[in-house]
C-alpha positions, 0 to 999 in steps of 0.5 A, a space after each residue: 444394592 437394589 432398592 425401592 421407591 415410593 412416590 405419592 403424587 397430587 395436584 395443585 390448581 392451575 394445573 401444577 403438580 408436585 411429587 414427594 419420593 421416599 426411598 426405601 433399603 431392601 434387606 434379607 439373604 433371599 434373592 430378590 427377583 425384579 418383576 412386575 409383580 413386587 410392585 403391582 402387589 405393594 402398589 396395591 397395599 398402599 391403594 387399600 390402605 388409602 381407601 380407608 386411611 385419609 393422610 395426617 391432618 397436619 398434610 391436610 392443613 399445609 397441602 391447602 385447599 387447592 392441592 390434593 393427594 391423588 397418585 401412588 407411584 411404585 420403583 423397583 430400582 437397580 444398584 446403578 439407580 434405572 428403573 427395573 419396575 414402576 407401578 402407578 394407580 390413582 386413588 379411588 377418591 382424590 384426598 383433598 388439603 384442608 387449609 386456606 391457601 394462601 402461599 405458592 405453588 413453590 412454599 414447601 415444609 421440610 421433613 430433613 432425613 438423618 442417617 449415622 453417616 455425616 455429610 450431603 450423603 447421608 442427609 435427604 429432604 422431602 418437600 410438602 406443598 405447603 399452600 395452607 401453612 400458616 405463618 406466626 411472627 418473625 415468619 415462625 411456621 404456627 399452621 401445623 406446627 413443625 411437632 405436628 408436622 413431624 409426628 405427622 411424618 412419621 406416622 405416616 412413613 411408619 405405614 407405608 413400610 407396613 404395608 410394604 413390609 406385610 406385602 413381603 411376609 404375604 408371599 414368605 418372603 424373608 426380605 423387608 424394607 427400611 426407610 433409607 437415604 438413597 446416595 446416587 454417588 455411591 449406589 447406597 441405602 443408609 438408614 434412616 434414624 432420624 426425622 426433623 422438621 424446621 420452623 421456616 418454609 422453604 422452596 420447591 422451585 420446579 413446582 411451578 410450570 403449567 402456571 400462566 404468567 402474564 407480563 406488565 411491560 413500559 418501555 425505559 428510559 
């Protein structure tokens, strides 16, 4: 089954990015033709909604203040997961993170994806740069709080399958869209039913790779 990917990008200074892809189901009985128009048309839904929607606090305050949210990246994708379609457009004004940074590029907030289905395959994560979260004892997430951060998501989730949803019912199109665990193994969108977020930060490793690293070197013994 074909499904949709939405993809919000940004930037970190020194010259670092980072990306945090939500999959999304497509579901109805008309045919659903992949052309450049379908992902234009959302593309342009969610760079409206942008333009007078900041993203939630809780994003802000996490994302720190030397990272921002710049990209919407759109993916029309086939049932053996190649890209029939993309759209990119950046946003009209950067939206910039609130909190002090004070973690790497590599800290990232967990939001953990549920679906009925146990197993690897029925689970997904995304990761949030998490610069400006603040750290309690026993290194507790307390800055945004995992509620927070999690209510954040969903907030948030819920208005990009708005937009996405509205785009569909704009041209009486029958289809809509539903937040999904994407399977590569098995080609298959499983809904997602579920959002959780945990206390500790974890680790986005490939977020950091236009850093310059500088070398202290002795020789030995």
């Amino acid at each position: 089954m074909a499904f949709l990917k939405v993809i919000m990008e940004g930037t970190i200074a020194g010259g670092e990015v980072w990306s945090v892809g939500t999959s999304w189901g497509i579901f109805g009985l008309a045919p659903d033709t992949p052309d450049q128009s379908l992902t234009d048309g959302i593309l342009a839904g969610l760079l409206t909604y942008s333009a007078s929607n900041a993203i939630p606090a809780a994003f802000k305050t996490a994302l720190g203040i030397d990272g921002a949210f710049t990209t919407w990246r759109v993916e029309y994708r086939d049932e053996t997961e190649h890209i029939m379609n993309v759209s990119i457009g950046t946003l009209a004004s950067a939206q910039l993170g609130t909190g002090v940074s004070t973690k790497t590029p590599q800290d990232a907030l967990v939001l953990s994806l549920r679906t009925a289905t146990p197993g690897p395959s029925g689970r997904g994560r995304l990761y949030w740069p998490a610069l400006g979260a603040g750290l309690g004892a026993g290194f507790q997430l307390s800055s945004p709080t995992p509620g927070s951060f999690v209510a954040a998501w969903k907030t948030w989730l819920n208005a990009i399958g708005g937009v996405m949803n509205a785009y569909y019912a704009g041209i009486s199109s029958p289809k809509t869209v539903v937040l999904a665990v994407r399977s590569v193994k098995n080609h298959i969108c499983r809904n997602v039913n579920e959002l959780q977020c945990g206390s500790l930060l974890d680790t986005q490793r490939r977020r950091r790779d236009n850093l310059i690293e500088t070398y202290s070197n002795l020789s030995y013994p």
